[in-house]
C-alpha positions as MATLAB code, in Angstrom:
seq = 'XXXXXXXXXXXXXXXXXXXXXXXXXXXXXXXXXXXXXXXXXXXXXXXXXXXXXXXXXXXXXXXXXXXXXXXXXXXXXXXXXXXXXXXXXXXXXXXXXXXXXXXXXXXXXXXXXX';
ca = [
     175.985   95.860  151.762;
     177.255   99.192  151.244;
     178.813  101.500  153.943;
     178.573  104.955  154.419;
     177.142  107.313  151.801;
     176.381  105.085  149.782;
     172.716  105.775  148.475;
     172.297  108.603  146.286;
     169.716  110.462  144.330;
     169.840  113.580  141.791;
     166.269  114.645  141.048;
     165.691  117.841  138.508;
     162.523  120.266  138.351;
     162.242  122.969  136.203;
     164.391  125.716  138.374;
     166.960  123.616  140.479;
     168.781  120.261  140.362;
     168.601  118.841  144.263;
     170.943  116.290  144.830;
     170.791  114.060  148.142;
     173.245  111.226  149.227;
     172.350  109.348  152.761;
     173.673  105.935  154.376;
     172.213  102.129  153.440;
     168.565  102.473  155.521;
     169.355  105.683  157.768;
     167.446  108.348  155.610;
     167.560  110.453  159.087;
     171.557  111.706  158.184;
     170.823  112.571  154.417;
     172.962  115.619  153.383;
     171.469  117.812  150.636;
     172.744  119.894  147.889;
     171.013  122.391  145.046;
     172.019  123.960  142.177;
     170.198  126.254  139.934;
     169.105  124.915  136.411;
     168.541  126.734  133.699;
     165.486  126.259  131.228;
     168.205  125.579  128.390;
     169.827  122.606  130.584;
     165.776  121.340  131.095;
     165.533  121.245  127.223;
     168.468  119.235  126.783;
     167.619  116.722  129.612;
     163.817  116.532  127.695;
     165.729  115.422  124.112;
     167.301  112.911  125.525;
     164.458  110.867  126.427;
     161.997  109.414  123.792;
     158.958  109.332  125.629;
     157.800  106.239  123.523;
     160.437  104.260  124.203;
     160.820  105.167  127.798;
     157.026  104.010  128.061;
     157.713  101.048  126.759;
     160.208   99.393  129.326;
     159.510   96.954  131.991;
     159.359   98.239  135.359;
     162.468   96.855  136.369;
     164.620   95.265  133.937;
     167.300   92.802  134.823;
     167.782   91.741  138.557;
     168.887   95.161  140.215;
     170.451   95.066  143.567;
     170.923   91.237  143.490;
     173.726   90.070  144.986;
     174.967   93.805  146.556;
     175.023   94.595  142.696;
     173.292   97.893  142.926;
     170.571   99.547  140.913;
     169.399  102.780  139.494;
     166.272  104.119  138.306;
     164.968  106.948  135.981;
     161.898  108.572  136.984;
     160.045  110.865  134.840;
     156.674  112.834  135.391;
     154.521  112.145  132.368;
     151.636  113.799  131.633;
     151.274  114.425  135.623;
     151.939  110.694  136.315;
     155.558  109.076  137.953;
     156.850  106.389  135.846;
     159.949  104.617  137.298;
     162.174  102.382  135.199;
     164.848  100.464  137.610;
     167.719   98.579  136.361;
     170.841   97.127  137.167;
     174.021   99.297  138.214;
     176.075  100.470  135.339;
     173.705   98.312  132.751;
     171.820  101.461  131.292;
     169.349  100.278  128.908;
     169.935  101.497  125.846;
     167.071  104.122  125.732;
     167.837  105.335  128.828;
     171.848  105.995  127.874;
     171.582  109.579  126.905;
     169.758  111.028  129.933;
     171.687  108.116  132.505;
     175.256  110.024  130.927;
     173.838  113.804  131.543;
     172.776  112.701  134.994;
     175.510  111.469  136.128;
     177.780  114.008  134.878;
     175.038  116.334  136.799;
     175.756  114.344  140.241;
     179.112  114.580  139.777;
     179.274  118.249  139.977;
     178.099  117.136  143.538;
     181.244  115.685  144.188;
     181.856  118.219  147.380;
     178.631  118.167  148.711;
     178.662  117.361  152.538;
];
């Protein structure tokens, strides 16, 4: 149930941080921004995972998106695989706090793409 931009995504490779924001179920108006990252900033995102724990959450943890609640998700590339962990809005699991923080201070420098 949410209007406008609502749905938003930061997603980080090894060069560039590409940041995408598009309304509920209309993926054909998605605006795009990029930033350069720098291998430093890709370091710091990499310590703040442990790749142990990370493996060892459910799927989906929680009920995300019940009730219009919203949810997020981590994705990480392992070993040439996707893993996905999705959660509840603003209920970061506790192994997932570090990177969840960095990210979102990432997407907020964001705040003026249109």
């Amino acid at each position: 149930m949410c209007i406008g931009y609502c749905v938003s995504e930061i997603s980080v490779s090894a060069d560039q941080v590409s940041f995408s924001k598009s309304k509920n179920g209309d993926k054909s108006d998605t605006k795009t921004c990029t930033k350069a990252i720098t291998e430093r900033e890709v370091t710091v995102l990499k310590m703040l995972v442990d790749v142990s724990e990370f493996n060892k959450l459910k799927e989906v943890i929680g009920c995300p998106d019940c009730a219009d609640g919203g949810a997020e998700w981590v994705t990480l590339k392992l070993e040439g695989k996707l893993r996905k962990v999705t959660f509840e809005y603003n209920k970061v699991p506790e192994e997932l706090k570090g990177i969840v923080m960095k990210l979102r201070e990432m997407r907020a420098e964001f705040k003026d793409c249109n």
